[in-house]
Backbone as CSV, one residue per row, in Angstrom:
resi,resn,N_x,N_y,N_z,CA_x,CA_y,CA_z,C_x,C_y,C_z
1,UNK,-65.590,194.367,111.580,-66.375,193.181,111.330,-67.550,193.544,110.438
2,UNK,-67.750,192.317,109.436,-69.303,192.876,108.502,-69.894,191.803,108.817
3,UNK,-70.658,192.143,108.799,-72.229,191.007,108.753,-72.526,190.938,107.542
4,UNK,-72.364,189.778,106.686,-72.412,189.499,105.620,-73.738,188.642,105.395
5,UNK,-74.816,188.314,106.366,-76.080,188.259,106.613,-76.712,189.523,105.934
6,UNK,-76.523,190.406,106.621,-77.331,191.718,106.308,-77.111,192.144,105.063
7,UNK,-75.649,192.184,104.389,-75.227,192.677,102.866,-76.220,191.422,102.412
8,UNK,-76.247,190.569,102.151,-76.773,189.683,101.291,-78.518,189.859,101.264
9,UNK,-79.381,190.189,102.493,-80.370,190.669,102.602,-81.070,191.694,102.648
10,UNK,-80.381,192.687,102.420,-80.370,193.894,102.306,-80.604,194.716,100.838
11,UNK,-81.634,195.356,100.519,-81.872,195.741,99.066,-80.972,197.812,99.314
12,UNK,-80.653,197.729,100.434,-80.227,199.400,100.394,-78.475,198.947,99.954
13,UNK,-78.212,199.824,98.765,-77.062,200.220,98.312,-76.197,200.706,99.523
14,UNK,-76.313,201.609,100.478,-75.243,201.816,101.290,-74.887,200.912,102.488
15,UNK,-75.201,199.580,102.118,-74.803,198.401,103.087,-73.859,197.576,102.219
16,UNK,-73.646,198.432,101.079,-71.965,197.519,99.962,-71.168,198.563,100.298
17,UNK,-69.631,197.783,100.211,-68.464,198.416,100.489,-67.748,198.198,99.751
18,UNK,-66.274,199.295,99.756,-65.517,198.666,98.464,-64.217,198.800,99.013
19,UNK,-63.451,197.817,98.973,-61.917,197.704,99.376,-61.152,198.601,98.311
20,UNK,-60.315,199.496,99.165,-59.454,200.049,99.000,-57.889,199.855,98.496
21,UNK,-57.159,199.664,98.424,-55.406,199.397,98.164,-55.256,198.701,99.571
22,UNK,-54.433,198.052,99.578,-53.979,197.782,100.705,-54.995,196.995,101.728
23,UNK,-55.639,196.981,101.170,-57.148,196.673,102.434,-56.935,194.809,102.694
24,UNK,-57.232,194.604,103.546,-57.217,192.984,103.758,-58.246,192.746,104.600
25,UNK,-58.781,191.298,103.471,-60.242,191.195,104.081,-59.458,189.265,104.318
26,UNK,-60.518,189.371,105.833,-59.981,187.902,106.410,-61.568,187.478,105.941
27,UNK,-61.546,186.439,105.883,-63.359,186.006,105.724,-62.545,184.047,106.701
28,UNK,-63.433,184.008,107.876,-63.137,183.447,108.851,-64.283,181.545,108.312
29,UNK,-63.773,180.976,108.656,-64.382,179.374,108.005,-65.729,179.673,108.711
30,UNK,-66.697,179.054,107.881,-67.938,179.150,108.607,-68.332,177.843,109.273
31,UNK,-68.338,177.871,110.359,-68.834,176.270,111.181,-70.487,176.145,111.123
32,UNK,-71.028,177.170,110.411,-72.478,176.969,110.753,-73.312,176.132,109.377
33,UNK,-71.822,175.983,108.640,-72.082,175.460,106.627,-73.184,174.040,106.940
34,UNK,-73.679,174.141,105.771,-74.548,173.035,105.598,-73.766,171.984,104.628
35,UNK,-73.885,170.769,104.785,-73.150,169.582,103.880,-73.836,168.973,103.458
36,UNK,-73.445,168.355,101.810,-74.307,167.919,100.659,-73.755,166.872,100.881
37,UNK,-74.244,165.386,101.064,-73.199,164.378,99.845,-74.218,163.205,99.202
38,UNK,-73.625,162.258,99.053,-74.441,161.763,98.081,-74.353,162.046,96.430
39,UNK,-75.507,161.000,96.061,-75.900,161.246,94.573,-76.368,162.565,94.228
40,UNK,-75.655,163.523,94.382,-75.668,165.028,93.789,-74.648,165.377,93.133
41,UNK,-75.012,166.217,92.048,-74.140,166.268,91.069,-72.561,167.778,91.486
42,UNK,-73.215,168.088,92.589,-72.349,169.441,93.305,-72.170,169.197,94.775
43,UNK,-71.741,168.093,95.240,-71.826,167.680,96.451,-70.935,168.862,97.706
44,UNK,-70.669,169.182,98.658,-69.597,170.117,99.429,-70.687,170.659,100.437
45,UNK,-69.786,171.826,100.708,-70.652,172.889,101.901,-71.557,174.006,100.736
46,UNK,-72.286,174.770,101.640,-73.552,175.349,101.361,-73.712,176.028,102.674
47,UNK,-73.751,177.733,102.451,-73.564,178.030,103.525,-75.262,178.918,103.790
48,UNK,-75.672,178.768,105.206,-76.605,178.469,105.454,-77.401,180.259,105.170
49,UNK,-76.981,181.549,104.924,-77.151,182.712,105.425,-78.234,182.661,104.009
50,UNK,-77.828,181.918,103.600,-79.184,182.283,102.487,-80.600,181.656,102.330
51,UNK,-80.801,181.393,103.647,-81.703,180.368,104.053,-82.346,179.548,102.667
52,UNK,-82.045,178.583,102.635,-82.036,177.610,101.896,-83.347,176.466,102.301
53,UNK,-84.078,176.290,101.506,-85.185,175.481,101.786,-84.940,174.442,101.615
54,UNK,-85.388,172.687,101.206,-84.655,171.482,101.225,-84.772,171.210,99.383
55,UNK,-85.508,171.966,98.939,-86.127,172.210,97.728,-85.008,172.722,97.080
56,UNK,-84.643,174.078,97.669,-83.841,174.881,96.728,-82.199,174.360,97.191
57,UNK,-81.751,174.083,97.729,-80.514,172.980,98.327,-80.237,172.136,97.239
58,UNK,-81.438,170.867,97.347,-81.391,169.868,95.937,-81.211,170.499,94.646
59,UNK,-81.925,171.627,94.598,-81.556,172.407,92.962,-80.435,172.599,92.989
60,UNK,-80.021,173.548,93.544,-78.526,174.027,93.431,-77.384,172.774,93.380
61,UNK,-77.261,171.459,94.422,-76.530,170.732,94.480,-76.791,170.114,93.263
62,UNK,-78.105,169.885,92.502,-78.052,168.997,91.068,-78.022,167.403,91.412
63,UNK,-79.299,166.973,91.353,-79.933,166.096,92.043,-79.458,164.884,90.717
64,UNK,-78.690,163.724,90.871,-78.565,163.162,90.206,-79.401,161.748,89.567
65,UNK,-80.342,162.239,88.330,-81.331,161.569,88.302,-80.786,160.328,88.131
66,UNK,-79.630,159.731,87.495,-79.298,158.503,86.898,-78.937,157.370,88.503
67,UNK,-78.733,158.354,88.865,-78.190,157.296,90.793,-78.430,157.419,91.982
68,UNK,-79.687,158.416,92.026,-79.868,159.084,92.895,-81.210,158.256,93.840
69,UNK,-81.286,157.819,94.756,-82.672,157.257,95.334,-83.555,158.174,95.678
70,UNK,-84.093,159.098,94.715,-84.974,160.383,95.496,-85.870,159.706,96.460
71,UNK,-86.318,158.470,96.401,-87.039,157.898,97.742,-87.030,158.297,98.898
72,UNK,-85.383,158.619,98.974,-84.820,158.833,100.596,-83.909,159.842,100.727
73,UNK,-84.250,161.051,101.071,-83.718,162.313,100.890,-83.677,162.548,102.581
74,UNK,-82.188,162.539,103.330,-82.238,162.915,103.998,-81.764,164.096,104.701
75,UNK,-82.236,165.026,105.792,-81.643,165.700,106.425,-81.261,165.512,108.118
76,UNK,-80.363,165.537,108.322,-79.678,164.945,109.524,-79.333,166.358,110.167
77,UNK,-79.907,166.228,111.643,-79.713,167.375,112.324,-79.481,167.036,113.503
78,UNK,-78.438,167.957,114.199,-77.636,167.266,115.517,-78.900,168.081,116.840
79,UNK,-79.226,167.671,117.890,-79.948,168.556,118.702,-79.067,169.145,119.778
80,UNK,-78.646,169.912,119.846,-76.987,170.514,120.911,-77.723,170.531,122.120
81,UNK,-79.223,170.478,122.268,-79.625,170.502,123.972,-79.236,169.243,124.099
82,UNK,-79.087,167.742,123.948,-78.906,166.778,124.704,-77.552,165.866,123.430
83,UNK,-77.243,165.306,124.320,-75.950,164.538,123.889,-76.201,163.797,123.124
84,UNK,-75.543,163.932,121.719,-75.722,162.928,120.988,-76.896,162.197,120.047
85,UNK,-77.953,163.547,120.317,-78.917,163.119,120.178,-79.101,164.055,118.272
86,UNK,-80.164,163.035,117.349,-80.099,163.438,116.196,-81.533,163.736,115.968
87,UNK,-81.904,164.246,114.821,-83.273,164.261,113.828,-82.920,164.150,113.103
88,UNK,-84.061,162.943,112.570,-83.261,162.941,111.043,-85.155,162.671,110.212
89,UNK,-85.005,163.495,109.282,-86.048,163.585,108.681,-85.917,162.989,107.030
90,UNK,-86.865,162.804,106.384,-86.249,162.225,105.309,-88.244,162.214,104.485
91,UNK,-87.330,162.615,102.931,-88.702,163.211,102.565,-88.529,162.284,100.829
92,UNK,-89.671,161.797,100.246,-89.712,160.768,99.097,-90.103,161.998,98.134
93,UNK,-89.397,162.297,97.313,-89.266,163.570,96.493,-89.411,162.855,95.050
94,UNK,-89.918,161.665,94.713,-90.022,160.704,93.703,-91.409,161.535,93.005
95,UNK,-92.363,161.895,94.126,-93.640,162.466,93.938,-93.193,163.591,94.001
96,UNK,-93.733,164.508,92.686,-93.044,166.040,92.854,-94.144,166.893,93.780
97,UNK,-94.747,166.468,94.285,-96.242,167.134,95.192,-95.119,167.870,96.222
98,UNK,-94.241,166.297,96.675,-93.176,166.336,97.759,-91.912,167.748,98.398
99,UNK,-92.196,168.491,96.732,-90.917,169.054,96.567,-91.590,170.645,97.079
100,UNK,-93.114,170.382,97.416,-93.406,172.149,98.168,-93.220,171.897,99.406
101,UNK,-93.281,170.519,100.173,-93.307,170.064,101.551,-91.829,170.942,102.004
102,UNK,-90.729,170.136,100.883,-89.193,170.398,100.945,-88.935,172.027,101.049
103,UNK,-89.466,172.744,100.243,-89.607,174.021,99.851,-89.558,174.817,101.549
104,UNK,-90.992,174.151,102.077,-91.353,174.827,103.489,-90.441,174.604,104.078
105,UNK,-89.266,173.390,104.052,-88.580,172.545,105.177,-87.566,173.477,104.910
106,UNK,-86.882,174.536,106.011,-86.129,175.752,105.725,-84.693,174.617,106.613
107,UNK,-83.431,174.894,105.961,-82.293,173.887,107.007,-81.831,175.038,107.194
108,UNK,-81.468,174.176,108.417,-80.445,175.247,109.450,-79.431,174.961,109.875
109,UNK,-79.195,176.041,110.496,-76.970,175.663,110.259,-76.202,174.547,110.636
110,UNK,-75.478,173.936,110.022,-75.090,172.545,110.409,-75.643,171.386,109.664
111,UNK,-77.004,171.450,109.296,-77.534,170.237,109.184,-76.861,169.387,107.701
112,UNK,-76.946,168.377,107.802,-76.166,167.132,106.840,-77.640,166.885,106.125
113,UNK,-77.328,166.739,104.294,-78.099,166.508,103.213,-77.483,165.198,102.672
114,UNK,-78.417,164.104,102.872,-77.664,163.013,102.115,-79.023,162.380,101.418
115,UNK,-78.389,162.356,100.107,-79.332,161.676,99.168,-78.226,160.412,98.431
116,UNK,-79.295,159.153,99.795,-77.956,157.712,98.824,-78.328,156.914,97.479
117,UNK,-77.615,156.379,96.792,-77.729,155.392,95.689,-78.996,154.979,95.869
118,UNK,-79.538,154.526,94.365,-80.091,153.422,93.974,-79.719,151.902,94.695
119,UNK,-80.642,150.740,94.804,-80.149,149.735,95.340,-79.752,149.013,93.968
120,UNK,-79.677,149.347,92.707,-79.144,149.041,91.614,-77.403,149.505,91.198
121,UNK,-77.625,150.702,91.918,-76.202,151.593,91.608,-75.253,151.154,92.656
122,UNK,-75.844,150.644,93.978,-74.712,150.049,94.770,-74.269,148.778,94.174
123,UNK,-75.512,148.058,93.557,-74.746,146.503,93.102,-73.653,146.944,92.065
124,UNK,-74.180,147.555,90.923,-73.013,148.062,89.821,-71.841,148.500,90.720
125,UNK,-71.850,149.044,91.468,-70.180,149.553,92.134,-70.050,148.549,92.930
126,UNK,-70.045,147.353,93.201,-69.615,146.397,94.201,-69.099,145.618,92.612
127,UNK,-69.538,145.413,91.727,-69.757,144.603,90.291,-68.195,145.272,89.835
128,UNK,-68.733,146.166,89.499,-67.226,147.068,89.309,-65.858,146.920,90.151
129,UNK,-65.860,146.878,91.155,-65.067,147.115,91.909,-64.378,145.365,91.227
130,UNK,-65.360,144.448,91.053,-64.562,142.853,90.970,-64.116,143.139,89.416
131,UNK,-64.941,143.778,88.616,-64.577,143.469,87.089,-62.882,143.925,86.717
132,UNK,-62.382,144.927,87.368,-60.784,145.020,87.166,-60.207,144.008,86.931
133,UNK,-60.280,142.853,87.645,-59.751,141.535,87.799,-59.739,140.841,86.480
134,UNK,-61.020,140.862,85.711,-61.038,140.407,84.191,-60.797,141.160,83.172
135,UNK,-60.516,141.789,83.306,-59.674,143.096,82.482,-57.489,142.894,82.300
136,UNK,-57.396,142.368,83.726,-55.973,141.774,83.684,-56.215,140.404,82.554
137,UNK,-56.955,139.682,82.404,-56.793,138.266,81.815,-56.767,139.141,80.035
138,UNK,-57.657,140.203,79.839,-57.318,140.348,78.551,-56.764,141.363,78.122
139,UNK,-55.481,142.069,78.950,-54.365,142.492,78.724,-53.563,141.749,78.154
140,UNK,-53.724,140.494,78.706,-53.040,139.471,78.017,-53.197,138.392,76.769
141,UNK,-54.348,138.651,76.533,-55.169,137.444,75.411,-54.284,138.297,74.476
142,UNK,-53.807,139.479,73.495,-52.118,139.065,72.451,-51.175,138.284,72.890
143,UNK,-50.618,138.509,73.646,-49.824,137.421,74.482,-50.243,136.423,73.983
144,UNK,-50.990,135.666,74.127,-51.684,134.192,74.383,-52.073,134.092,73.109
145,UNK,-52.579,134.931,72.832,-52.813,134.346,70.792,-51.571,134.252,70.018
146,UNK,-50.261,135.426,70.260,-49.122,135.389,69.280,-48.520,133.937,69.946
147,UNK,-48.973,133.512,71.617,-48.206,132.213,71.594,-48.362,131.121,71.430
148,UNK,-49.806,131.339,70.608,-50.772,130.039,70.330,-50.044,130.015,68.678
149,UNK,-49.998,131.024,68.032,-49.689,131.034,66.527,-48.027,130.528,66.169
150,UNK,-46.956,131.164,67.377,-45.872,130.117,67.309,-45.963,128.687,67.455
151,UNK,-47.375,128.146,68.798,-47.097,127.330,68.912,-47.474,125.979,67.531
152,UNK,-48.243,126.564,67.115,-49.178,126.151,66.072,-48.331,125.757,64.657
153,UNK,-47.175,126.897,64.209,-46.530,127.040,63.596,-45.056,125.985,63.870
154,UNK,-44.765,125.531,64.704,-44.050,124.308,64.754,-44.540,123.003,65.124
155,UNK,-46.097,123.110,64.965,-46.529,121.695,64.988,-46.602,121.324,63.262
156,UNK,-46.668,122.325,62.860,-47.012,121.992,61.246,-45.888,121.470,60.491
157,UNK,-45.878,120.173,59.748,-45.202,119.509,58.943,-44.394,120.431,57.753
């Protein structure tokens, strides 16, 4: 077994190893990953051994300025002493003052990063979602013009 905590924090050279021929390395799912989603441009897991501040999280995931509500940056954290029970903290990163607060705010294993839409960017995707519909009518407007020009063409004397 390696502790891949310690290789990663560790500045002494004889805490790297090097696989051999034959060697098989299992590397086991990590349940302790941190999850991005939202308006980030690298949304997924993020695994927590590199202690990650809420600051340096948003960098790495690529904070999407065009859709992103930095207003409401949340982190969602489960509390395993009582059932069911959450924290959820949430920090307005609009003000960059905000982003040393985030910096201090260290996440820990498990916790959920959600940064949602604009209340502009949800209307556009509800908008979107109907506009397909008028897009069928002018698939068809050749149709409807070559059968306007026959029709046109035997009204004429």
């Amino acid at each position: 077994k390696v502790d891949i905590n310690k290789i990663f924090k560790s500045m002494d050279s004889k805490d790297n190893f090097y696989l051999k021929k034959d060697d098989v390395l299992f590397v086991d799912r990590n349940s302790d990953a941190l999850h991005v989603f939202g308006e980030v441009t690298k949304p997924g897991v993020y695994f927590p051994n590199i202690d990650y501040s809420l600051t340096e999280l948003i960098a790495t995931a690529g904070l999407n300025n065009l859709t992103a509500n930095a207003s409401k940056v949340y982190v969602i954290r489960e509390d395993y002493n009582s059932f069911l029970k959450l924290n959820i903290f949430k920090l307005d990163i609009r003000n960059a003052v905000n982003l040393v607060v985030g910096k201090r705010f260290i996440l820990q294993p498990k916790d959920i990063v959600f940064i949602p839409p604009t209340e502009l960017v949800k209307w556009n995707r509800v908008i979107s979602l109907l506009t397909p519909q008028t897009d069928l009518f002018a698939s068809y407007n050749p149709i409807i013009q070559e059968g306007m020009k026959s029709n046109s063409a035997d009204t004429t004397p």
